[in-house]
C-alpha positions in Angstrom: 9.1 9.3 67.2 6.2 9.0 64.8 3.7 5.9 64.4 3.0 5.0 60.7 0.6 3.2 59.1 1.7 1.8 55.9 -0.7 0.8 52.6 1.9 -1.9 51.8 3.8 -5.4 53.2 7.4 -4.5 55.1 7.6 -8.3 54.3 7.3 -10.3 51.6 4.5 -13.1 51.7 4.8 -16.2 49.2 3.3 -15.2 46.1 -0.2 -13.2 45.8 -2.1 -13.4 42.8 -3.6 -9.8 41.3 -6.5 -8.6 42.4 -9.9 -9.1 40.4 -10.9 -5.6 39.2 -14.0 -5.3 38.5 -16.3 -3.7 36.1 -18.0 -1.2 38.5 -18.4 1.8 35.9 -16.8 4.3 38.4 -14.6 6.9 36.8 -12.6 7.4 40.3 -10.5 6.1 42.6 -10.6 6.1 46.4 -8.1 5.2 48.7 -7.5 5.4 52.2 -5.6 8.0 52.4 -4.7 7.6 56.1 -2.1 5.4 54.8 1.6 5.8 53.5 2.4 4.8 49.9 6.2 3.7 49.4 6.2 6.6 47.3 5.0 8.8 50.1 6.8 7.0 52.6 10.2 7.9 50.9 8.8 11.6 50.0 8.5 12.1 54.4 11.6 10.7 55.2 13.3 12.8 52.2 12.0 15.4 54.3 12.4 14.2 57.6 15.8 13.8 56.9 16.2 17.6 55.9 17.6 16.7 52.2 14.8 19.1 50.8 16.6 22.3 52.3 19.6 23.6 51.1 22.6 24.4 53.5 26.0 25.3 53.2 26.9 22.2 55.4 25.6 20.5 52.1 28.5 21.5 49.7 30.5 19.3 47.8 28.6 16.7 50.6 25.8 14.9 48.4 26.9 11.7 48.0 25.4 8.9 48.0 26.3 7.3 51.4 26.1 10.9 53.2 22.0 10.7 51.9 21.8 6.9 52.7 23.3 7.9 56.4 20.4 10.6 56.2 17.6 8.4 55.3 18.7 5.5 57.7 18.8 8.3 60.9 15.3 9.6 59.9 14.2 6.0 59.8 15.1 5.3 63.3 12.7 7.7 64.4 9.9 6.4 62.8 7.7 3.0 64.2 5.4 0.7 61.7 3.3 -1.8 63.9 5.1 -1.2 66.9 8.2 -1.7 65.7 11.4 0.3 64.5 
């Protein structure tokens, strides 16, 4: 089991308006980087999931649904907020 913490919404909430940027002058970005981006989040359970390593197991066996079975099972092992 591994706890996340996640830099987006699991749910979606009414409509948000964009966020204000301001004119600060700074030429970089920070971010908490103790937090998942969905990008992220999909590259760890890629790998969770073992998709990243090549097997013979894996022949002719790429299909969609076998990688969606994958994904869902790595899934399950990960908790956001407490939850599954």
């Amino acid at each position: 089991m591994a706890a996340l913490k996640l830099d987006f919404s699991l749910s979606k909430v009414g409509s948000r308006s964009a966020p204000v940027g301001g004119s600060s002058g700074a030429d970089s970005i920070a971010g908490d980087t103790k937090k998942l981006s969905l990008r992220s989040l999909l590259h760890y359970l890629w790998h969770k999931a073992e998709l990243t390593v090549w097997t013979a197991r894996w022949a002719g066996k790429r299909h969609w649904w076998n990688i969606r079975w994958h994904l869902i099972e790595a899934a399950r092992q990960m908790t956001v907020k407490g939850g599954r």
